[in-house]
C-alpha positions as CSV (number, residue, x, y, z in Angstrom):
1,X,0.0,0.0,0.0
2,X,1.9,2.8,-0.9
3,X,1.5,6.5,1.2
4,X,1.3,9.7,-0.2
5,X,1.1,13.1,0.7
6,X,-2.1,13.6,1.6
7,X,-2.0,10.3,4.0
8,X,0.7,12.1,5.8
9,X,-1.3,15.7,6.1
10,X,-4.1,13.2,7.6
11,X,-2.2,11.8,10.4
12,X,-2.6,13.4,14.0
13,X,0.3,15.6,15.1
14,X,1.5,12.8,17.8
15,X,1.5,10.3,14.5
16,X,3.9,12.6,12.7
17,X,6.3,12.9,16.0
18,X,6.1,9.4,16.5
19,X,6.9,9.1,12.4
20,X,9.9,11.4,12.6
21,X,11.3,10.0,15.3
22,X,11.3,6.3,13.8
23,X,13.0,7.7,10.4
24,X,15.6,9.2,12.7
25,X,16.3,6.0,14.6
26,X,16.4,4.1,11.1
27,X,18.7,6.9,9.8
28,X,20.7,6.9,12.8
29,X,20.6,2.8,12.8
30,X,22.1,2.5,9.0
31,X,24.6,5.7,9.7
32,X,26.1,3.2,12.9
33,X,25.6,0.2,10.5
34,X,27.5,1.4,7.4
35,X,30.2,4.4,8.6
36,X,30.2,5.1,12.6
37,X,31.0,1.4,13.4
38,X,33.8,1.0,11.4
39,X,35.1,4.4,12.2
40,X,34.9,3.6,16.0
41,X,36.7,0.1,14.9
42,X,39.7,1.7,13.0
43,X,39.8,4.5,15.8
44,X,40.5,1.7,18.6
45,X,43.0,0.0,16.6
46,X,44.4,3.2,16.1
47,X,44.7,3.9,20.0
48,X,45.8,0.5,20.5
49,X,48.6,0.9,18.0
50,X,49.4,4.5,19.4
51,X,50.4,3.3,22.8
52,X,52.4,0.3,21.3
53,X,54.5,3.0,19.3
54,X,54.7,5.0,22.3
55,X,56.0,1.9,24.1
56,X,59.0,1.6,21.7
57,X,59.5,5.1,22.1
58,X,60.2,5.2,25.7
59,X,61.9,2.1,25.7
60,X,64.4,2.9,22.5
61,X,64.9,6.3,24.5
62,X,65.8,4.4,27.5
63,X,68.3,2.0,25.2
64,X,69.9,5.2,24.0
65,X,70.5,6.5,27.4
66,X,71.8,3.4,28.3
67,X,74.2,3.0,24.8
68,X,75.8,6.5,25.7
69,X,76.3,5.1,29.1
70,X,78.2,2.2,27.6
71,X,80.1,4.4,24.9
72,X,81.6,6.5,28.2
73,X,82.3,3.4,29.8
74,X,84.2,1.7,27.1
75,X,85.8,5.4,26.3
76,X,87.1,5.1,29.8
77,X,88.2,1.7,29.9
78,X,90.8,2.4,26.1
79,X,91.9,5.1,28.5
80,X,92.6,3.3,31.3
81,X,94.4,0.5,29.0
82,X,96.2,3.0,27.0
83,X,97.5,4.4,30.2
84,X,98.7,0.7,31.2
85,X,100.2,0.3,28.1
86,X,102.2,3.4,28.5
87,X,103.3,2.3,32.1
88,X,104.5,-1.3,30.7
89,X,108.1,-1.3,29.5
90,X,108.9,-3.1,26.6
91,X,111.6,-5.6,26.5
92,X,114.4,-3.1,25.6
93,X,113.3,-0.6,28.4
94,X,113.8,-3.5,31.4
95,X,117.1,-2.7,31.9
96,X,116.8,0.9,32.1
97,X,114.5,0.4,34.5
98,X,116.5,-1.9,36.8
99,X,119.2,0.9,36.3
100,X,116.2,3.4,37.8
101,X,115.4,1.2,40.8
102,X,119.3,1.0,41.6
103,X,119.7,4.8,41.4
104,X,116.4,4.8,43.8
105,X,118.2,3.0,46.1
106,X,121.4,4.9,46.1
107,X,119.4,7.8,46.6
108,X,117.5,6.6,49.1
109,X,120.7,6.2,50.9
110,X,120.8,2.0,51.1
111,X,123.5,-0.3,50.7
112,X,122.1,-3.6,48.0
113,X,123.0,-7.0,48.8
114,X,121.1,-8.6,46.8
115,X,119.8,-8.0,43.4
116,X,118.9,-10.6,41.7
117,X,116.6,-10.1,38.3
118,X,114.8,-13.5,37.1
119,X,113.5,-14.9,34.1
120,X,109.6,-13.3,33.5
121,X,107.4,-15.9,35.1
122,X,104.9,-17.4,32.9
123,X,101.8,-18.4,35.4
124,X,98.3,-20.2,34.5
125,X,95.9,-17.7,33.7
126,X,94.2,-16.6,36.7
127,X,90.5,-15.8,37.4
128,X,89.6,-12.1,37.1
129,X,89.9,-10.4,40.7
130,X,91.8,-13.2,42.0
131,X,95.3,-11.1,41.3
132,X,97.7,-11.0,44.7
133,X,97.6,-6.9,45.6
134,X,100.3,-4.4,45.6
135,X,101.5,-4.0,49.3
136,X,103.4,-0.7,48.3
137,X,100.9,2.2,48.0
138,X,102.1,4.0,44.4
139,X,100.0,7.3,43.3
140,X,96.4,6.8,41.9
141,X,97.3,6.9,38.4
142,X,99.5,3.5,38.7
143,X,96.8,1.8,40.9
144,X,94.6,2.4,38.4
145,X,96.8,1.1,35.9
146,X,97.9,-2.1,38.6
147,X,93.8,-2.3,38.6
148,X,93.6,-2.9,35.2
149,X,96.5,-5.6,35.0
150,X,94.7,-7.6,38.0
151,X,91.8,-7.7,36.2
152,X,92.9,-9.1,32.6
153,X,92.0,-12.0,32.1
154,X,92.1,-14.3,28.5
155,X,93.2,-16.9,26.4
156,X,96.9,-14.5,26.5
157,X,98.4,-12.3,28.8
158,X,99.6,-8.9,27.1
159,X,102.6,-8.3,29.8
160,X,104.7,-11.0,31.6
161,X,106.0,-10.3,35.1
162,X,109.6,-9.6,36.1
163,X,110.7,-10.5,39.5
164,X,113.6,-9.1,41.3
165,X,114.5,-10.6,44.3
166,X,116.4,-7.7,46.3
167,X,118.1,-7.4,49.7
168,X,119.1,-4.3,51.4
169,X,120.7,-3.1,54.2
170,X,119.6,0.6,55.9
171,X,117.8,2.8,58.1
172,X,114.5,2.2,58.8
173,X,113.3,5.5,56.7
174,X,115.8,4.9,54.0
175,X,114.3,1.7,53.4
176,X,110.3,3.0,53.3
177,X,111.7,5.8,51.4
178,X,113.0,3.5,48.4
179,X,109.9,1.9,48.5
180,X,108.7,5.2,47.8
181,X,110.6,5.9,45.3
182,X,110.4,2.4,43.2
183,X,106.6,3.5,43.6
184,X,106.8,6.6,42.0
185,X,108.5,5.4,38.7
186,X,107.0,6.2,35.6
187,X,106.5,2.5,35.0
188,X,104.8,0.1,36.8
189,X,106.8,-1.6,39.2
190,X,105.5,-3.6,42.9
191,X,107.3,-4.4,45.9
192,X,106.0,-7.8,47.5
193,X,107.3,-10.3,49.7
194,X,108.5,-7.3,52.4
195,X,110.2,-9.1,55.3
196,X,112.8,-7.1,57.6
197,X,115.0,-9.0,60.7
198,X,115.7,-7.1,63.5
199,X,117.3,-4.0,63.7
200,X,121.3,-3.8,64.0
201,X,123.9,-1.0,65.5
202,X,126.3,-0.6,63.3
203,X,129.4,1.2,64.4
204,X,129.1,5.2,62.2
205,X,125.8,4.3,60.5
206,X,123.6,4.0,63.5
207,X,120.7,1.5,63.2
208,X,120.9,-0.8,60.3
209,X,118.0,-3.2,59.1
210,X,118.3,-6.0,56.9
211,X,115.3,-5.8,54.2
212,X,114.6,-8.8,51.9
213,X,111.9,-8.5,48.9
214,X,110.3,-9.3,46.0
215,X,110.4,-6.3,43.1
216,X,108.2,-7.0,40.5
217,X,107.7,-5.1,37.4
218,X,105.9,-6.2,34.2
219,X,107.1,-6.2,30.8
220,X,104.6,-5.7,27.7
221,X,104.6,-8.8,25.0
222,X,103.4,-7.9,21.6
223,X,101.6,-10.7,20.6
224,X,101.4,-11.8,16.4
């Protein structure tokens, strides 16, 4: 039955509300059908994949903050071992420095009985940390350098170690003050093995103690 016009001028003004209102729900019905579903669809996925790129964000940001850590940390560690390579005598600089820790001890006003330079030892690689430490107390720059030795650890060693086995004969201060001294040279050199017998008065040199040790330096190998 099809409605004009005129059907629609004869219906009661309630009718025509109640008409309006259903084509509005129908038109509002097939506009959520056809387009506002699929717009609220693409809109979630949309969200969703928002907060998933601002995920990566924050945790790319936090890789890069954590990368430019590492960079100054490896930075610092070449400078660190370039410093230890600078304080490791080569194989033609050993005996210039046994010549220095001589003169250290002349200086230092001691008499040597003993000095007695040994083939480098070659040891089983140790476990890192498990190095013996210095019992002389050099500046910072060489601990940090002794540091760095302790803690190499690897199929090869890049230095061998050189000990010295030393006795000496002098003052109580002349001795800790050659100790010093072998401390302060510009290359990397340890006193271990400190043992000292009792204390001796000698006629014109006053009180004399007999100092045995262990000086230990270490010599850089250049491996192929």
């Amino acid at each position: 039955m099809a409605i004009d016009i005129e059907d629609l001028k004869k219906l009661t003004p309630k009718q025509k509300v109640l008409l309006v209102l259903l084509v509005c729900l129908l038109i509002g019905y097939l506009y959520y059908t056809f387009f506002l579903q699929e717009a609220l669809a693409k809109r979630q996925a949309l969200g969703t994949q928002l907060a998933d790129l601002q995920q990566q964000v924050v945790e790319k940001e936090r890789a890069v903050a954590q990368l430019e850590r590492y960079v100054r940390e490896v930075n610092a560690l070449r400078e660190s071992f370039k410093t230890a390579l600078m304080k490791l005598p080569n194989e033609r600089e050993i005996a210039g420095l046994l010549s220095s820790v001589v003169l250290s001890g002349k200086g230092a006003g001691v008499d040597f009985l003993l000095f007695e330079p040994r083939p480098p030892e070659k040891k089983p690689q140790e476990k890192a940390g498990a190095a013996k430490p210095p019992e002389t107390r050099p500046p910072q720059a060489a601990k940090d350098a002794k540091a760095l030795l302790a803690k190499s650890a690897g199929p090869e060693k890049f230095y061998e170690e050189i000990p010295i086995k030393v006795q000496l004969a002098g003052g109580f201060h002349n001795t800790v003050y050659f100790f010093d001294q072998v401390a302060r040279l510009p290359r990397i050199v340890n006193i271990e093995d400190i043992a000292m017998a009792d204390a001796k008065d000698v006629r014109g040199r006053g009180w004399v103690i007999k100092t045995s040790c262990t000086v230990k330096t270490y010599m850089f190998v250049e491996r192929k």
